[in-house]
C-alpha positions as CSV (number, residue, x, y, z in Angstrom):
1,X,21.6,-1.3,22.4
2,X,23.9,-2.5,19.9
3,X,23.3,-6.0,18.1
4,X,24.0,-9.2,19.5
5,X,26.6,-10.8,18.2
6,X,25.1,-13.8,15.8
7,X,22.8,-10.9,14.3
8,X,26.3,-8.8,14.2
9,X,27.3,-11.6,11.8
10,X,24.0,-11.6,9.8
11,X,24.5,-7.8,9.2
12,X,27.8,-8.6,8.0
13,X,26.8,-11.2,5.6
14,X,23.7,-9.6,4.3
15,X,26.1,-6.4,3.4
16,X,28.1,-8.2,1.5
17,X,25.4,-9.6,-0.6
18,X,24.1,-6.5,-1.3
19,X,27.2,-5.8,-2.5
20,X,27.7,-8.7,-4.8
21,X,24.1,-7.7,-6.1
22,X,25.6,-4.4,-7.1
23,X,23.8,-2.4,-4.0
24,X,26.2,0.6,-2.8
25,X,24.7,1.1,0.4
26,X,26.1,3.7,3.3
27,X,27.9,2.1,6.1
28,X,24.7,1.3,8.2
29,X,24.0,1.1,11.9
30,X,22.2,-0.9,13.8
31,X,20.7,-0.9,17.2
32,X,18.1,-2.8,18.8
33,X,15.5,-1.4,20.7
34,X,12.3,-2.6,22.6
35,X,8.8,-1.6,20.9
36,X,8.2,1.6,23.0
37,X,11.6,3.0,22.3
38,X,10.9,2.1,18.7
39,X,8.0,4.3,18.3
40,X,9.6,7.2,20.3
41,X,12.3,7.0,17.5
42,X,9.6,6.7,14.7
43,X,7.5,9.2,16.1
44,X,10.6,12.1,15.9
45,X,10.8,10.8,12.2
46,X,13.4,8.5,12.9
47,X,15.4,11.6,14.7
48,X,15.5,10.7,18.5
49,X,17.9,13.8,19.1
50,X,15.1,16.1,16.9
51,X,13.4,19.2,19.1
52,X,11.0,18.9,21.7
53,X,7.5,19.4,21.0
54,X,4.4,18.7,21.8
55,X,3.1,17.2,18.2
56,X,6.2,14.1,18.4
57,X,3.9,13.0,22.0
58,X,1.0,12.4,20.3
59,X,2.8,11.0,17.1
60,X,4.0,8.5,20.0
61,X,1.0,7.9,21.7
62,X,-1.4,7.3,18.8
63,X,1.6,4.7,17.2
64,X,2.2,3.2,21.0
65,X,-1.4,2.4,20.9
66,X,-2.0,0.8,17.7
67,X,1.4,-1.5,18.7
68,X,-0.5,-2.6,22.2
69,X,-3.5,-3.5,20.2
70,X,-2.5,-5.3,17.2
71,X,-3.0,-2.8,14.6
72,X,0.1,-1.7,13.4
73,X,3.8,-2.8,14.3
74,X,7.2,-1.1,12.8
75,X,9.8,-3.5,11.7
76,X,11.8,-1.3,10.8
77,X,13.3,2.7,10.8
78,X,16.1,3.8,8.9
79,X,17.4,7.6,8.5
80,X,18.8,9.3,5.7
81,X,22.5,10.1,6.8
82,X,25.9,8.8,6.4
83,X,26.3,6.7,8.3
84,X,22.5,5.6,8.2
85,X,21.3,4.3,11.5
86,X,18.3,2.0,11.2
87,X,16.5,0.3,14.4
88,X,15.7,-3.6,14.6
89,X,12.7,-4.3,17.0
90,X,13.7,-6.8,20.3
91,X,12.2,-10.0,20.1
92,X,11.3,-10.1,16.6
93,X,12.5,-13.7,14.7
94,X,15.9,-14.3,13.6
95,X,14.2,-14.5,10.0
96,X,12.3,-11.1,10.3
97,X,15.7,-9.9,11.7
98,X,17.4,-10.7,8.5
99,X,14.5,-10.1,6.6
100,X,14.3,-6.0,7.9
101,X,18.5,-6.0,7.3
102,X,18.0,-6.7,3.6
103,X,15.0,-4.4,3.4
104,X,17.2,-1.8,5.2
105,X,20.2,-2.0,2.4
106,X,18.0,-1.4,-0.1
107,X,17.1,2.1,1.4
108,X,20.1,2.9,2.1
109,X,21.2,2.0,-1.2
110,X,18.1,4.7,-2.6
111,X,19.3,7.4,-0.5
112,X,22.7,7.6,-1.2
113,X,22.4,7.0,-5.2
114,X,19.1,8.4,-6.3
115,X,19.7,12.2,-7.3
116,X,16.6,13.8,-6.0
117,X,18.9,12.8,-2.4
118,X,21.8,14.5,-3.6
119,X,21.0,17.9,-2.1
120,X,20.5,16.5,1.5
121,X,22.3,17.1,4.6
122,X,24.3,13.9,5.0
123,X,25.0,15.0,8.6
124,X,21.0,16.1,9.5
125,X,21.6,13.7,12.7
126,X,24.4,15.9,13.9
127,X,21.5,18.9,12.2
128,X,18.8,18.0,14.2
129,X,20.6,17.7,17.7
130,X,21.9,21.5,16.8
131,X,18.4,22.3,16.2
132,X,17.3,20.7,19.4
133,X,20.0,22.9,21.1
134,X,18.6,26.1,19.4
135,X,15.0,25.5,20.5
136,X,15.2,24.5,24.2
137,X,17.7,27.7,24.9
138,X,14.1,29.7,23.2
139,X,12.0,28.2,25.7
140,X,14.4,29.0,28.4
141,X,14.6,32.5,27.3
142,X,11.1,33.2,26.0
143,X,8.9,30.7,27.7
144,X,7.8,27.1,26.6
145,X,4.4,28.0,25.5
146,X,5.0,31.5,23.3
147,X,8.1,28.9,21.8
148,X,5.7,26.0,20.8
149,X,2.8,27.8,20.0
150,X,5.5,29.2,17.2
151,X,6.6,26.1,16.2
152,X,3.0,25.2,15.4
153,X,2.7,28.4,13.1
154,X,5.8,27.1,11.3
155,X,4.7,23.5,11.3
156,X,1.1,24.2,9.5
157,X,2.9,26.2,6.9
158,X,5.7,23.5,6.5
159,X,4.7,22.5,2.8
160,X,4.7,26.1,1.3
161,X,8.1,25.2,0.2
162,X,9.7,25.3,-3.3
163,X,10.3,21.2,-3.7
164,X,12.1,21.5,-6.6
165,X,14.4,24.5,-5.6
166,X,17.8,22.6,-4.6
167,X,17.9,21.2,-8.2
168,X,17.9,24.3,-10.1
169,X,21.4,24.8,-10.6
170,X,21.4,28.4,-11.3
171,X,20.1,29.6,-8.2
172,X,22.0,29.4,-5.2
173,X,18.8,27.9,-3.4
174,X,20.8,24.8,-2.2
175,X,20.9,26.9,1.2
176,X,24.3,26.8,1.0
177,X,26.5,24.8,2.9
178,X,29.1,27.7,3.7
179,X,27.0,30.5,4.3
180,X,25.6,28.1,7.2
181,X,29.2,26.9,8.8
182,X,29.9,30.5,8.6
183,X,26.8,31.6,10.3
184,X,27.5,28.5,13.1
185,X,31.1,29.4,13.7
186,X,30.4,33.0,14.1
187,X,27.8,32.1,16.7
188,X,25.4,34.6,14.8
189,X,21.7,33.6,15.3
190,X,20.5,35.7,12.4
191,X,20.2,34.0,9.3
192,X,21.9,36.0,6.2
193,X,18.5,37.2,4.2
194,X,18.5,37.8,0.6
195,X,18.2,41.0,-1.5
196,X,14.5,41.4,-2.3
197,X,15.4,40.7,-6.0
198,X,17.5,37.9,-5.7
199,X,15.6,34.2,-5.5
200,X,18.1,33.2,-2.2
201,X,20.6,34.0,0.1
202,X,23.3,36.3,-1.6
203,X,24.5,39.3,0.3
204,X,24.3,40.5,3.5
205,X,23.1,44.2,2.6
206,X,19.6,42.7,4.0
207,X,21.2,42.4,7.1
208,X,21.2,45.9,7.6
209,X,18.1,47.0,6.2
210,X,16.3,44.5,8.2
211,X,17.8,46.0,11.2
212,X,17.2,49.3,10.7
213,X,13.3,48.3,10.4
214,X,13.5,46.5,13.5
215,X,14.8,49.9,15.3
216,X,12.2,52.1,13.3
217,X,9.0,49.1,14.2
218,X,8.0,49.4,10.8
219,X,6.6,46.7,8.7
220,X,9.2,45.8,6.0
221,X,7.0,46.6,3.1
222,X,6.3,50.3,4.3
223,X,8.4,52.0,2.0
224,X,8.6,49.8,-0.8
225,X,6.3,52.5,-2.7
226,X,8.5,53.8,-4.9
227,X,10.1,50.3,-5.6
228,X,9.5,47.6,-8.2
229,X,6.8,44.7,-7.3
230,X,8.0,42.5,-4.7
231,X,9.1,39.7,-5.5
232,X,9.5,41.0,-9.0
233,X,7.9,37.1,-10.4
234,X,6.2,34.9,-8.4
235,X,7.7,33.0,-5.6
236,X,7.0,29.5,-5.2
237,X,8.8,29.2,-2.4
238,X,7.1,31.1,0.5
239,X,8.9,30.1,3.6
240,X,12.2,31.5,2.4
241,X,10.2,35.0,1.2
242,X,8.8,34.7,4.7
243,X,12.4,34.4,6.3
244,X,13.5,37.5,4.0
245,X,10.6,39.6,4.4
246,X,8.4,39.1,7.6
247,X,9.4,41.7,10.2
248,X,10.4,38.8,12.8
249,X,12.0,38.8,16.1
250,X,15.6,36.8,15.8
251,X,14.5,33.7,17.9
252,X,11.1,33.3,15.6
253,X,13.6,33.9,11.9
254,X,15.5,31.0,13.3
255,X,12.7,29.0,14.4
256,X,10.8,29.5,11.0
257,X,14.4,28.7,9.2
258,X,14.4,25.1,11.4
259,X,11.4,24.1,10.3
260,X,12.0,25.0,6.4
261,X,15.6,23.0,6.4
262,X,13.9,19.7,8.0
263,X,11.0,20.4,5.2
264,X,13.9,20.8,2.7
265,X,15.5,17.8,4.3
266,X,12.5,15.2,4.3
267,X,10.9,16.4,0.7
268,X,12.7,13.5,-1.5
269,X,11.4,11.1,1.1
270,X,8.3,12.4,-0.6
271,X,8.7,13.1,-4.3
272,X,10.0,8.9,-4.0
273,X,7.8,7.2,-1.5
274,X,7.3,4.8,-4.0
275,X,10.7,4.1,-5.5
276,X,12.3,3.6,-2.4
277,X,9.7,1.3,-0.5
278,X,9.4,-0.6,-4.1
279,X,12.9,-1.0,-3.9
280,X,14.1,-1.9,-0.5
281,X,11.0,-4.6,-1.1
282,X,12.6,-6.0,-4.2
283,X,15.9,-6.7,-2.6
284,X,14.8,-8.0,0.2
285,X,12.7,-10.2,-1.4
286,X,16.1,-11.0,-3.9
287,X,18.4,-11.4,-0.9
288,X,16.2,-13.6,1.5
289,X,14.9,-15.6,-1.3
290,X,18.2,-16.2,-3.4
291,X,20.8,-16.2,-0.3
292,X,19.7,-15.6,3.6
293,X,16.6,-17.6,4.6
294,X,16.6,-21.2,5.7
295,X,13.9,-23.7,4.8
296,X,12.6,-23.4,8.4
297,X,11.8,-19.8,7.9
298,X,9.7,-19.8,4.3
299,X,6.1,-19.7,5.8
300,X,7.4,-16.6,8.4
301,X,8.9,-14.9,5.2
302,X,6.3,-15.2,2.7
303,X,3.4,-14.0,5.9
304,X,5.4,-11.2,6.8
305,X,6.3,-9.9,2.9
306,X,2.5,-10.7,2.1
307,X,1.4,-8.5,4.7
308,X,3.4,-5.6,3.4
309,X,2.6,-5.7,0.2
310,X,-0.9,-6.0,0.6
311,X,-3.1,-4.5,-1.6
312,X,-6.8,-2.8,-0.2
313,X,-9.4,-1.1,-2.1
314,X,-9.0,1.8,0.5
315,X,-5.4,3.2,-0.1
316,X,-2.2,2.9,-2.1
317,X,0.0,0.6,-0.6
318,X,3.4,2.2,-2.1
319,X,5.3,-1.3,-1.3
320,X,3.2,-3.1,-3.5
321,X,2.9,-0.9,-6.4
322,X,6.6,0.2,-6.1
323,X,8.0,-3.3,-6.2
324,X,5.7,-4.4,-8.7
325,X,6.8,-2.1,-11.1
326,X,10.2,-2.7,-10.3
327,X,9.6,-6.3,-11.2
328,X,7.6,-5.4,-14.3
329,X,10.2,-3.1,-15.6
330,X,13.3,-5.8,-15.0
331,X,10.9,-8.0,-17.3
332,X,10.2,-5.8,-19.9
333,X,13.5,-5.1,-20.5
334,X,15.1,-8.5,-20.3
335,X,12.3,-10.0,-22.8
336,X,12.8,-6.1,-25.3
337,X,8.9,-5.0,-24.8
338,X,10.1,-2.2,-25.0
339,X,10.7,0.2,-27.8
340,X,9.0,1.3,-31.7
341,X,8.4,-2.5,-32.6
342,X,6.9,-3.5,-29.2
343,X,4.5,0.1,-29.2
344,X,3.5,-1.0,-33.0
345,X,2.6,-4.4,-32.6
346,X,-1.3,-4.7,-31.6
347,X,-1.9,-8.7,-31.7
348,X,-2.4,-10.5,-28.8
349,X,-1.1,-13.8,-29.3
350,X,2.3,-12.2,-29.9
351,X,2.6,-9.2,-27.5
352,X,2.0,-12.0,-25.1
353,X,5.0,-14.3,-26.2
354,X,7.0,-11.6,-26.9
355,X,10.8,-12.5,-25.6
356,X,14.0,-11.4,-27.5
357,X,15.6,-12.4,-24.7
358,X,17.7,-9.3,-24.0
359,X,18.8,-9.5,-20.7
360,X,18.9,-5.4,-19.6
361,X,16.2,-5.8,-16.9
362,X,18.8,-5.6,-14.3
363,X,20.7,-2.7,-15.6
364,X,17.8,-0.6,-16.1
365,X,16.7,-1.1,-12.5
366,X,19.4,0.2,-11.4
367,X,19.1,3.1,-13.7
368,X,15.4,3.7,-13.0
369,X,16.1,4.1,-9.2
370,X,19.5,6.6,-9.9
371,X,17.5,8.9,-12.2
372,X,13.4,8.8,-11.7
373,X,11.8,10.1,-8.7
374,X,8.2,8.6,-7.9
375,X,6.3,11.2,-10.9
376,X,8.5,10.0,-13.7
377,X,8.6,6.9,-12.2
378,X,5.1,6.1,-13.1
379,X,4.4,8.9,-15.9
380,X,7.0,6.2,-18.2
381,X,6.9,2.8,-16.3
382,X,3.3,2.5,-15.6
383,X,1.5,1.1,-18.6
384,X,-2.2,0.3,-19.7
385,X,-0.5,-3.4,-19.9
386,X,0.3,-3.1,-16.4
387,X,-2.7,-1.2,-15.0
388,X,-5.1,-4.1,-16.7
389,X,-3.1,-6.5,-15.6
390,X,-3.0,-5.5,-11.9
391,X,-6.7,-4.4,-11.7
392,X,-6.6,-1.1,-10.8
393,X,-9.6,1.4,-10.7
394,X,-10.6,4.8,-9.2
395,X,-13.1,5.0,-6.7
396,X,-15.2,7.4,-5.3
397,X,-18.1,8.6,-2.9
398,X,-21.8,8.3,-4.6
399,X,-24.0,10.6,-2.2
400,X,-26.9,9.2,-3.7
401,X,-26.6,5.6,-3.2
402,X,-24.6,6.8,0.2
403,X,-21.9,4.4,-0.1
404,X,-17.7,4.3,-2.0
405,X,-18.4,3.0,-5.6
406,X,-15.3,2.2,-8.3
407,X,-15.9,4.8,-10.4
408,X,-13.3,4.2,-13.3
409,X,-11.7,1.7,-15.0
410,X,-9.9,3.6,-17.9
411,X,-6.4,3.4,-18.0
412,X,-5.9,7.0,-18.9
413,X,-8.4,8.2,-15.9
414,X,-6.1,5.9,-13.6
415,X,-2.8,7.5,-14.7
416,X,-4.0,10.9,-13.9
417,X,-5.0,10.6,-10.8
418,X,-2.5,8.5,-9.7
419,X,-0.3,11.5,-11.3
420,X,-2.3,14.2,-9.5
421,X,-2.1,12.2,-5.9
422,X,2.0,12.6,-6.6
423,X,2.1,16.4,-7.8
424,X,3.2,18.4,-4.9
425,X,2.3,15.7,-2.6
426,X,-1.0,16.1,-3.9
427,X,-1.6,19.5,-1.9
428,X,-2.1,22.8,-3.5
429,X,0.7,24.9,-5.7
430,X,0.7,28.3,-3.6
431,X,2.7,31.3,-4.4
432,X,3.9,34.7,-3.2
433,X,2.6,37.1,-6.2
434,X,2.9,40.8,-4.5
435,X,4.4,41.8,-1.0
436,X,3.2,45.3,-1.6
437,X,-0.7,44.5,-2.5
438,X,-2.3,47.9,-3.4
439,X,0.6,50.0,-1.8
440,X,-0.1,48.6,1.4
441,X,2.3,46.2,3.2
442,X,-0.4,43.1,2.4
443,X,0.6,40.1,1.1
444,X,-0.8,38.5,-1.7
445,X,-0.8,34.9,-2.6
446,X,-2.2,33.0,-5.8
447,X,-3.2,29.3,-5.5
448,X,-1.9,27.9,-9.0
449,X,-5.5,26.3,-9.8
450,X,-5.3,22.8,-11.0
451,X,-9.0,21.9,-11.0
452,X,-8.8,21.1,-7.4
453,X,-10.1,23.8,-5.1
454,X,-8.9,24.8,-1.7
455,X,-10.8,23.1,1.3
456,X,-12.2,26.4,2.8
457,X,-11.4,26.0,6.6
458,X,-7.7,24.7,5.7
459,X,-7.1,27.8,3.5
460,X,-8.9,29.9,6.6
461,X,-6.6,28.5,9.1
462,X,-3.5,28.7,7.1
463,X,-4.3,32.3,6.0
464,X,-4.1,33.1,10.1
465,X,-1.4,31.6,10.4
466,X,0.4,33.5,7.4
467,X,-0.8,36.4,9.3
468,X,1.0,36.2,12.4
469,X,4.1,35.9,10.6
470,X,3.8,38.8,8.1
471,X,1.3,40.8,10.8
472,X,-0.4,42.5,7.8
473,X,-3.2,41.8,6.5
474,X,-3.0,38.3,3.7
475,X,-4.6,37.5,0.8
476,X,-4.9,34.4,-1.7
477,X,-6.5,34.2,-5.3
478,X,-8.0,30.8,-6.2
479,X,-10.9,29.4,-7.8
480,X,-14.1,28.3,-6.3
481,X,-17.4,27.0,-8.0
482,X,-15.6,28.2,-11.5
483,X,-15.2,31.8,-10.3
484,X,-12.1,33.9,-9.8
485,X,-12.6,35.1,-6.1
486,X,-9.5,36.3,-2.9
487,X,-9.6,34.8,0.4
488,X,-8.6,37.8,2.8
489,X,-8.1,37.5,6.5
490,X,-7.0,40.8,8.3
491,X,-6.3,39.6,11.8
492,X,-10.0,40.1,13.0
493,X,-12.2,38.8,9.9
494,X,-12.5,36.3,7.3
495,X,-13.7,37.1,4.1
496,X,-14.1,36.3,0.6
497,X,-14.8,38.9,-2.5
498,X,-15.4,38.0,-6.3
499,X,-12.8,39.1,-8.8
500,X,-13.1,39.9,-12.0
């Protein structure tokens, strides 16, 4: 439904601000919607034109639930796409209203000037609906069930994705644009696969090789003796292997593609959960507090901000920590604590008057959230000052005392494992090392070890699934209880043998 017209005017008013602040927002969107229809939105990821499937139900009916109780409500839903849409929720106060327009120019701001959101489909709403289209004409040919029950092969092996690839400017890994409009307008189904040596897409000589196994029902790897290792270095980014390599039917290639491009697609939402909530926060909190709220509306405001940025000794709230070090940072750098003569100076009584009155905090906002995703972002903003100041700690499980205990307060312990929550999402590093694993069509993959080891029935579950794709036998190398050892699973059995 689209706004009424005084909150038509708000919108108008509270873009304009944004602009005067220096926000470059894309033109925005908005419709209201009652509570159910906002979770159905939220629960396709803000995409209400995404594919069907039975996994976006339940996302709805655990989130419909938690609205009719109390637990949770959504304010707000804004997508990544020019024009970005975002959803206000019926009934909510003019001053929440307001409130979740400010919030929603600041993330529209983030996504269209922050670089890690440069490689991103602009158009993904017009993407997903195609996607949509793709899918239900599978389950019309091939059956609903055989259809989903691929999708949720795909969907548990949605992370085995190279996050990193579309920034690499030498490869041709941003999935290119043309070779995908050429594919559409050709009506072709089959995406264009790579040579076997190449990191990407590049030629269509694949094509025909792949085709020619399909006639012959062998495995792609079965004559790959006589070649080189395959991939000839390890491949971080497995899906795409898997669309080169895997001896799939047509319908499945493009199912498995679908799921990599929205994984592509909603990665920076990831790498900068942080930067962007932190953001959107700060600006709304700038806007309602400087221009758009009314006397009447302070208590409402300040209740509804508090409760966002909330603070619990169970989780990080990425609101709070975001806009707080937004905030700190605009300090710093309008007062100089920053640079050799701040680092040098140890006393106290000086560090803590410290004000050369510079004036830069704004600027370097503004350049923070253009260049820094959410691991840079606190690697170089997030200080022992800050940590001490804001009381942070680790915690963890004691099983003797049988209860969660703070186990840390050192600044450096802090750091790292806020650092190692942020790294790859804070699941594991996989890679495709060998295609060809002792001659014989099995693929091996090596979990890059990082002192975390692989939760055994997740690595079990996702090395079945690998094997329904590849249909040979798959293998991983990792680390467990400090020894080298390969998780095998050949379609039948698990098991597990030392290496040495």
């Amino acid at each position: 439904m689209a706004l009424p017209y005084e909150l038509r005017k708000k919108q108008d008013q509270i873009e304009d601000w944004a602009r005067q602040y220096g926000l470059d927002p894309f033109e925005t969107i908005f419709e209201m919607v009652d509570y159910r229809r906002m979770n159905e939105v939220a629960s396709y990821g803000g995409f209400p034109v995404r594919y069907p499937h039975w996994r976006f139900g339940m996302d709805f009916e655990r989130m419909f639930k938690s609205h009719t109780y109390g637990l949770s409500m959504i304010y707000e839903l804004v997508i990544n796409n020019d024009p970005s849409y975002a959803y206000l929720l019926e009934g909510n106060a003019m001053v929440i209203q307001k409130l979740v327009m400010a919030h929603v120019m600041g993330h529209s701001d983030f996504f269209k000037n922050n670089a890690f959101f440069e490689p991103t489909n602009r158009k993904m709403l017009d993407e997903m609906a195609n996607h949509a289209t793709r899918v239900r004409r599978y389950m019309e040919q091939y059956g609903v069930d055989r259809v989903e029950s691929f999708i949720d092969t795909c969907l548990s092996l949605e992370n085995l994705i190279d996050i990193h690839a579309p920034y690499r400017k030498s490869n041709t890994e941003a999935m290119s644009d043309s070779t995908e409009k050429q594919r559409a307008a050709s009506g072709d189904d089959v995406p264009h696969a790579e040579s076997s040596m190449r990191p990407y897409v590049a030629s269509f000589i694949a094509d025909t090789q792949r085709a020619k196994q399909r006639k012959s029902s062998k495995h792609p790897t079965e004559n790959m003796a006589e070649l080189t290792k395959i991939p000839p270095k390890s491949r971080r980014d497995v899906l795409t292997f898997l669309l080169e390599q895997a001896p799939l039917a047509e319908w499945e290639r493009n199912i498995l593609e679908i799921v990599r491009d929205e994984a592509y697609y909603f990665a920076p939402q990831g790498m900068t959960k942080i930067m962007n909530e932190g953001w959107a926060v700060y600006w709304h909190s700038t806007i309602m507090t400087e221009r758009a709220m009314t006397d009447a509306e302070v208590v409402d405001y300040a209740q509804v901000t508090a409760g966002v940025t909330a603070t619990s000794g169970a989780q990080l709230n990425p609101y709070a920590i975001g806009v707080a070090l937004f905030r700190d940072i605009e300090d710093r750098w309008n007062k100089g604590r920053f640079g050799r003569q701040w680092d040098e100076c140890q006393d106290i009584s000086i560090r803590s008057n410290w004000d050369i009155k510079l004036g830069l905090g704004r600027e370097k906002i503004f350049e923070v959230r253009r260049f820094y995703n959410d691991i840079t972002f606190i690697d170089e903003f997030f200080t022992e000052d800050f940590c001490r100041r804001h009381r942070f700690f680790n915690f963890s499980y004691n099983s003797n005392h049988e209860r969660w205990e703070i186990e840390s307060r050192e600044f450096p312990k802090i750091k790292n494992r806020l650092l190692s929550m942020l790294t790859n999402f804070g699941q594991p590093r996989i890679v495709v090392e060998d295609a060809n694993w002792r001659n014989r069509g099995e693929l091996l993959l090596k979990h890059l070890f990082d002192g975390e080891e692989l939760k055994l029935d997740e690595a079990q579950a996702t090395l079945e699934n690998l094997h329904r794709v590849w249909t040979r036998p798959v293998h991983i190398m990792t680390i467990r209880e400090d020894k080298p050892i390969t998780l095998s699973y050949d379609g039948a059995t698990h098991e597990e043998k030392a290496r040495t």
